[in-house]
C-alpha positions as CSV (number, residue, x, y, z in Angstrom):
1,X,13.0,-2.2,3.7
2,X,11.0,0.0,5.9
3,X,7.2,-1.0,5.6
4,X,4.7,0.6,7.9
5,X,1.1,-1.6,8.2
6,X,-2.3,-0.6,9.7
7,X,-5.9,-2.4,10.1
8,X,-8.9,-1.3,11.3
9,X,-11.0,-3.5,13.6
10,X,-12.5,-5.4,10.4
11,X,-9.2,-6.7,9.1
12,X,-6.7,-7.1,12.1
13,X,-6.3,-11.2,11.4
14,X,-5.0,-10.3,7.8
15,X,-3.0,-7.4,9.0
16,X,-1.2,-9.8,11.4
17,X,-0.6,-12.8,8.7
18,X,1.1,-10.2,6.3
19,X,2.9,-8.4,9.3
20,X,4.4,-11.9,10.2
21,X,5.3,-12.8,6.4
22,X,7.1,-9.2,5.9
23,X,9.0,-9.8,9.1
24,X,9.8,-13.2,7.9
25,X,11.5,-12.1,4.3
26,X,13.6,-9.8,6.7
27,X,11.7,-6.4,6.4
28,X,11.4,-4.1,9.2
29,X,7.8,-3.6,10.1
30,X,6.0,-0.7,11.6
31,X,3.0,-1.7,13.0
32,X,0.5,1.6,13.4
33,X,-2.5,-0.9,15.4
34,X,-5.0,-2.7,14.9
35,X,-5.7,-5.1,17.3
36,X,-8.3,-6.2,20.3
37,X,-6.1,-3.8,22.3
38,X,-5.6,-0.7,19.9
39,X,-8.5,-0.6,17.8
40,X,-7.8,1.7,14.6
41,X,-10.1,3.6,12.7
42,X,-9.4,3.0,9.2
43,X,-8.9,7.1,7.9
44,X,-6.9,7.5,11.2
45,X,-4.7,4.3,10.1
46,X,-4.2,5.3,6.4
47,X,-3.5,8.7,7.5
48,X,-0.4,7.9,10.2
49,X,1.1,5.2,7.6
50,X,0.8,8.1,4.7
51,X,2.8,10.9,6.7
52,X,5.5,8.1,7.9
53,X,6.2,7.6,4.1
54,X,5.5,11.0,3.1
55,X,8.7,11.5,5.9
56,X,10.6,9.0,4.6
57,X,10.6,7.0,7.9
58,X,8.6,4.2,5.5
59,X,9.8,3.4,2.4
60,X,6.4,1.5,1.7
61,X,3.2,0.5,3.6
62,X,0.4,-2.3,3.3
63,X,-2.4,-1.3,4.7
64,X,-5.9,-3.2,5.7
65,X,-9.5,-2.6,5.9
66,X,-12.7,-4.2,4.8
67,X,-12.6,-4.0,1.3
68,X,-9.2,-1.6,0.9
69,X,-11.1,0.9,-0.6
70,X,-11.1,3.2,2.2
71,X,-7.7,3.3,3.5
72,X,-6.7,3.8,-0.5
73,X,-9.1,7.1,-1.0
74,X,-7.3,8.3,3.0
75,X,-3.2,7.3,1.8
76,X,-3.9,8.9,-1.8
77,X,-4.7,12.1,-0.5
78,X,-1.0,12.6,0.9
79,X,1.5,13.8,-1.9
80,X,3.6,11.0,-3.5
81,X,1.8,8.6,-1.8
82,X,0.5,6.2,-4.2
83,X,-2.1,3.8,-3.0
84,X,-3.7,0.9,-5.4
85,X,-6.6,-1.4,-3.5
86,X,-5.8,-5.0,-5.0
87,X,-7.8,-8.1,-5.2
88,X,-4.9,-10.7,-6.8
89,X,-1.9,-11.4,-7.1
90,X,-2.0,-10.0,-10.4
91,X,-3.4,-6.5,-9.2
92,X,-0.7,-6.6,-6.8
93,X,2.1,-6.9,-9.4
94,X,0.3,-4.2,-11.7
95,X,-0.1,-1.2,-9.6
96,X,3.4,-1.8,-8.9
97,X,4.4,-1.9,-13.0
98,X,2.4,0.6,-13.9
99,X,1.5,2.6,-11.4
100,X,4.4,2.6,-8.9
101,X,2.2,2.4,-6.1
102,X,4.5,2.6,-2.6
103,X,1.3,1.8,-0.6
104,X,-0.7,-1.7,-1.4
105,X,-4.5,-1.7,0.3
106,X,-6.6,-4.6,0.9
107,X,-9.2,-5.7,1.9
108,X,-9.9,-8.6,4.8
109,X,-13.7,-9.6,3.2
110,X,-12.5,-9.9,-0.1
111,X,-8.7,-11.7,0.6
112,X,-7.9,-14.7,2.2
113,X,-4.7,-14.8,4.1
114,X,-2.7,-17.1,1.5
115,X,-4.0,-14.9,-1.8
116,X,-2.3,-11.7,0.3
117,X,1.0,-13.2,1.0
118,X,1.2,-14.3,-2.7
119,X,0.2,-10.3,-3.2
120,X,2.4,-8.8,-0.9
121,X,5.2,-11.1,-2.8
122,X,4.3,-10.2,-6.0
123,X,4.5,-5.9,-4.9
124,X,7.6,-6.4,-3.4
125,X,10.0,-8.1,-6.1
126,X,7.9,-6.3,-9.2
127,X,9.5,-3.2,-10.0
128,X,8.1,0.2,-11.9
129,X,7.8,-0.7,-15.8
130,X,8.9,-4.5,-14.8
131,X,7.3,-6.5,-17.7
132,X,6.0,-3.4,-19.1
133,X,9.1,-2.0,-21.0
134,X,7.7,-1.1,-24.6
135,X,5.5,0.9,-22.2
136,X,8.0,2.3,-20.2
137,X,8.2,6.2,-21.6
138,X,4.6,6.7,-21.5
139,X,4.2,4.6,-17.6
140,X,7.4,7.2,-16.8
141,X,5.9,10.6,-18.3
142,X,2.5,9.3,-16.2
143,X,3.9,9.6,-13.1
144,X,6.0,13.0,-13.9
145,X,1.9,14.1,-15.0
146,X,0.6,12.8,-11.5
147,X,3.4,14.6,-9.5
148,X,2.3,17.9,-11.5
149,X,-1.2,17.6,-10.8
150,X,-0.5,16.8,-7.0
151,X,2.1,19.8,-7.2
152,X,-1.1,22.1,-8.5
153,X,-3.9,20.8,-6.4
154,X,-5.5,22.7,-4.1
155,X,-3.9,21.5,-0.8
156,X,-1.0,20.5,-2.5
């Protein structure tokens, strides 16, 4: 799988562990910067790694900041680009099941390197409804009602 990763200057040491533990499960990795050498704004980050998916050149991206919180308000405002900022594991897993979300934000005060592998893990191998399937009309007719809204926002 294509996944495309970004960090700004707060959150380049967990963008590296996670880059080198994608690369390791045999993904091919896209790194957008974030580094002592490139530094990377984080709505400049979220923005490049949202039109590469938006292209199709990504199938998915991870992407870093402080908390996750901006880079997930930057990526969500591309259409069908679905960001969720996790904490756990269990976040992880959930905006994947429910949501569907193609682009997984955290952030490098909250995480430590070990809790993001397990998250990254957890994002990749769930799929949409996975675990969820006496939900699965209503989790399916949500994301058909998202697409509609992004279809009639202004913008959009």
């Amino acid at each position: 799988m294509r996944i495309v990763v970004a960090a700004d200057p707060w959150a380049v040491e967990l963008k590296d562990a996670v880059k080198a533990h994608l690369i390791e499960l045999g993904h091919e990795v896209m790194d957008l910067g974030g580094d002592a050498a490139c530094q990377v704004n984080y709505y400049d980050g979220a923005a490049a790694a949202a039109r590469l998916i938006q292209s199709g050149e990504a199938e998915r991206g991870v992407l870093f900041c402080g908390t996750g919180m901006g880079m997930a308000i930057v990526a969500n405002k591309f259409k069908g680009v679905y960001a969720g900022v996790i904490e756990s594991p269990l976040t992880a897993r959930l905006c994947r099941a429910v949501n569907n979300a193609n682009v997984l934000t955290m952030g490098a005060l909250l995480l430590t390197p070990f809790v993001a592998l397990q998250a990254v893990d957890e994002w990749l191998n769930t799929a949409h409804t996975q675990g969820l399937e006496v939900h699965k009309d209503f989790l399916c007719g949500a994301l058909k009602a998202i697409e509609q809204i992004e279809s009639q926002a202004i913008g959009g």
